[in-house]
N, C-alpha and C positions, 0 to 999 in steps of 0.2 A: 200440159205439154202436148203439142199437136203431133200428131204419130209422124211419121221420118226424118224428124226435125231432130239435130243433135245434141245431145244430154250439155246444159252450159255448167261450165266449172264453175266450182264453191269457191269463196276469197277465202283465202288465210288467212286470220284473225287472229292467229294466237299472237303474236307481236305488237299487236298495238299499244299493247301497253309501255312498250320502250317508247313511244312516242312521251306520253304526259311523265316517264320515270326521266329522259332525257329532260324536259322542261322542268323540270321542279330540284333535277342536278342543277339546270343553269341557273334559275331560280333564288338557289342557296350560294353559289357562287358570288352572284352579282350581291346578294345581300353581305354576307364574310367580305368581299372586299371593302365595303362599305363603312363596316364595324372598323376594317382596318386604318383606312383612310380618314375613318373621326378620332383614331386612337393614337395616333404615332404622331412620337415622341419626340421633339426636334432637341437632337443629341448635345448641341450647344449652350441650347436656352434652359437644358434640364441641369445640365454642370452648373452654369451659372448660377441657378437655384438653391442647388444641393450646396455653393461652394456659400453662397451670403447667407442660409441657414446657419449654417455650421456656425461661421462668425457671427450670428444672432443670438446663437443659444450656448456662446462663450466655448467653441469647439475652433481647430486652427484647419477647418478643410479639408477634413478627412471622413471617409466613410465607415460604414454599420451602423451597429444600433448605440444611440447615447444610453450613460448611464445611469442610473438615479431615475428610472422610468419618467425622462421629459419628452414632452410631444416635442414632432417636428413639425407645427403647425404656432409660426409667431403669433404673439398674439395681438390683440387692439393696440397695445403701445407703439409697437415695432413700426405698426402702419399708422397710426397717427404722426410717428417722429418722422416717416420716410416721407409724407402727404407735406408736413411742416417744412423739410428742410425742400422736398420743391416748391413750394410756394416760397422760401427763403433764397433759390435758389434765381426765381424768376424775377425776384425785387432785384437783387443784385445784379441782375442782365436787363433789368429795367435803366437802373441808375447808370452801368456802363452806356448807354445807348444817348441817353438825357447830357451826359459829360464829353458826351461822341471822344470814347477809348475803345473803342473795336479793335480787338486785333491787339490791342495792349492790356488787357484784362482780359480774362478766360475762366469760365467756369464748368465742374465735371462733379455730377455726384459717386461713387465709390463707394465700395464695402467700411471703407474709414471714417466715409461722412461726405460734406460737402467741401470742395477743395478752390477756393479762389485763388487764381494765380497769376502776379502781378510781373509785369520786367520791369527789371530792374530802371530803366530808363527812366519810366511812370515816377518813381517813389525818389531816386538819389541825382546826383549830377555826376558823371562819370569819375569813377575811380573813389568815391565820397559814399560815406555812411548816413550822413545828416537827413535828414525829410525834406524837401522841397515846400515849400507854399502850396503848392499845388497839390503834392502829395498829401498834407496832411488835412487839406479839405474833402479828398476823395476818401481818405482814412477814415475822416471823422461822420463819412456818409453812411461806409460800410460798417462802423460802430454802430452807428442809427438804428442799422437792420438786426444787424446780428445780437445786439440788448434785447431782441423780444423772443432770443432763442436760451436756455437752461443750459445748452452743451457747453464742454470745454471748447476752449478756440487754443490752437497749437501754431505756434508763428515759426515758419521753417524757412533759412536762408539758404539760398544755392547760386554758385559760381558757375565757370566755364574752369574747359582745361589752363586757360592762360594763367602762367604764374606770376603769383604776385608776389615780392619781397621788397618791404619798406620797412621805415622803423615804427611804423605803425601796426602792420601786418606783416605779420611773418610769415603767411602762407594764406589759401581761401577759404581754410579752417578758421580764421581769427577774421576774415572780411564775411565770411556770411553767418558765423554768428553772432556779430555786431548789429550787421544791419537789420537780423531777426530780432533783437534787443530792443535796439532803436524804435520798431515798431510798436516791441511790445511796450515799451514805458511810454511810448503816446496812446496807446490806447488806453491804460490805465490813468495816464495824468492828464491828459487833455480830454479823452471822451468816456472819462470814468467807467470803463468796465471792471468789474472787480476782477483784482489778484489772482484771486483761489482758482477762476477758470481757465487761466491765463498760463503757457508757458509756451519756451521757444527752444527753438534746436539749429545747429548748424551745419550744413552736410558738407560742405565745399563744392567740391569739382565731383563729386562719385552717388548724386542720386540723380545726372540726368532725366531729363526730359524724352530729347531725343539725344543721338549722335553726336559726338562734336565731330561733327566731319566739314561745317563749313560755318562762312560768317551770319548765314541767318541761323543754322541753332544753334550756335554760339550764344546766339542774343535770345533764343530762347529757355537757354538754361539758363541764362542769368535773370533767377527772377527769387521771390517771395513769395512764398506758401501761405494762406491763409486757410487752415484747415477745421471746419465747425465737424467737431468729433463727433459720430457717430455712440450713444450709451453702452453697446456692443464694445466697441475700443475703449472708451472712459474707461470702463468699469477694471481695465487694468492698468490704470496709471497710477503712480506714486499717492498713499492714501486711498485710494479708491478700492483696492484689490485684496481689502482685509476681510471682505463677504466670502471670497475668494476662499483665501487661507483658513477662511473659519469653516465654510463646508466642509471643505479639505480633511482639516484636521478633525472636524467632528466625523466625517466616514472612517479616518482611520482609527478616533478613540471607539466607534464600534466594532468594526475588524477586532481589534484588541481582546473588548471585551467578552466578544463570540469567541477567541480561541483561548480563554482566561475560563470561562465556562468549559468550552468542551476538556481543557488538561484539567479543572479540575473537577470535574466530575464522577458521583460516585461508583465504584464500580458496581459491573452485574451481580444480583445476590449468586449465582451458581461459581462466578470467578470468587468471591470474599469465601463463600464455603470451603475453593478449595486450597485458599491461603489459610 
């Protein structure tokens, strides 16, 4: 230092360490949001999940833990039948397109299965149950396809609110499950699907589609359910549901026999001592 020249000030150095503790704050910030951002959970698409699990693994949609320690992870069947019935689903949206019936056939796969849904128009001549010519070549398409699938197929009629009363039909309870009938014994008699897989139902006016609030869904509640059953659903239909009742009743003949053991079992040697 040159003599009169003034003493220069020291830096303050103790703080710089807030510098590099600030960046490695922000650091860890930007990284947690990150973790956040690959991890979150779209609240909709995980319902949806948890909701066609449950119905996979013979549960009605409801949460916790299943019982009988089963994973909640389907397993290869589940996704080979769901792979099969879209690939069954896209023939069928093939052959509507080939028949050019847009708009008149509709197809939706579902926790039930895969659901073909015909109007009424397509299949009957108004106010008539019979099959049409034309109907029963379209019929005998979707027989074609759906023979290469093992599911039950469930033939479901459905009306509009308009009532009907003739002396045919006493009501849209006795017109739509006719017309569910009708198909079903064409597909059994003309396009030979067997029986066993085969049954129909008739809802009338009360399983809407949409609204009957006007003349177009009117006409689209009046149609024919063609529903290829999901194994998840089979597996509780008439006959089918006796796996069911046997697990059933073999958990509770063990209940049983755990509390057949615990009453009779011996007592402690110090309790018999003091009897």
């Amino acid at each position: 230092m040159q003599k009169g020249s003034p003493p220069r000030a020291e830096k303050d150095r103790s703080e710089r360490w807030l510098l590099t503790y600030s960046d490695l704050i922000t650091l860890l910030l930007i990284f947690f949001i990150v973790l956040y951002s690959m991890s979150k959970v779209d609240a909709k698409k995980f319902e949806e999940m948890s909701k066609s699990l449950a119905v996979t693994l013979g549960g009605s949609g409801r949460g916790g833990v299943l019982e009988q320690g089963r994973s909640l992870i389907p397993g290869d069947k589940v996704y080979k039948e769901r792979l099969e019935m879209q690939n069954t689903e896209e023939r069928i949206r093939r052959m509507i397109a080939a028949m050019g019936l847009e708009g008149k056939i509709s197809t939706m796969l579902s926790n039930r299965g895969l659901v073909i849904s015909v109007k009424d128009t397509v299949l009957f001549p108004v106010g008539a149950v019979d099959l049409t010519p034309g109907a029963q070549q379209m019929m005998m398409s979707v027989a074609n396809i759906l023979a290469d699938m093992p599911n039950a197929i469930r033939i479901e009629g459905h009306t509009d609110t308009v009532p009907i009363h003739t002396a045919r039909f006493y009501s849209n309870w006795e017109l739509s499950t006719t017309r569910a009938t009708n198909v079903l014994q064409f597909l059994i008699q003309s396009a030979g699907l067997p029986p066993q897989r085969l049954s129909a139902a008739g809802y009338g006016e009360y399983k809407p589609a949409v609204p009957n609030t006007s003349d177009r869904n009117r006409a689209l509640n009046r149609r024919v359910d063609i529903v290829l059953l999901s194994s998840a659903y089979n597996q509780f239909e008439p006959g089918n549901d006796s796996a069911v009742r046997s697990s059933a009743a073999a958990t509770d003949s063990t209940k049983k026999a755990d509390s057949t053991l615990t009453l009779n079992a011996p007592a402690p040697p110090d309790s018999a001592a003091r009897n």
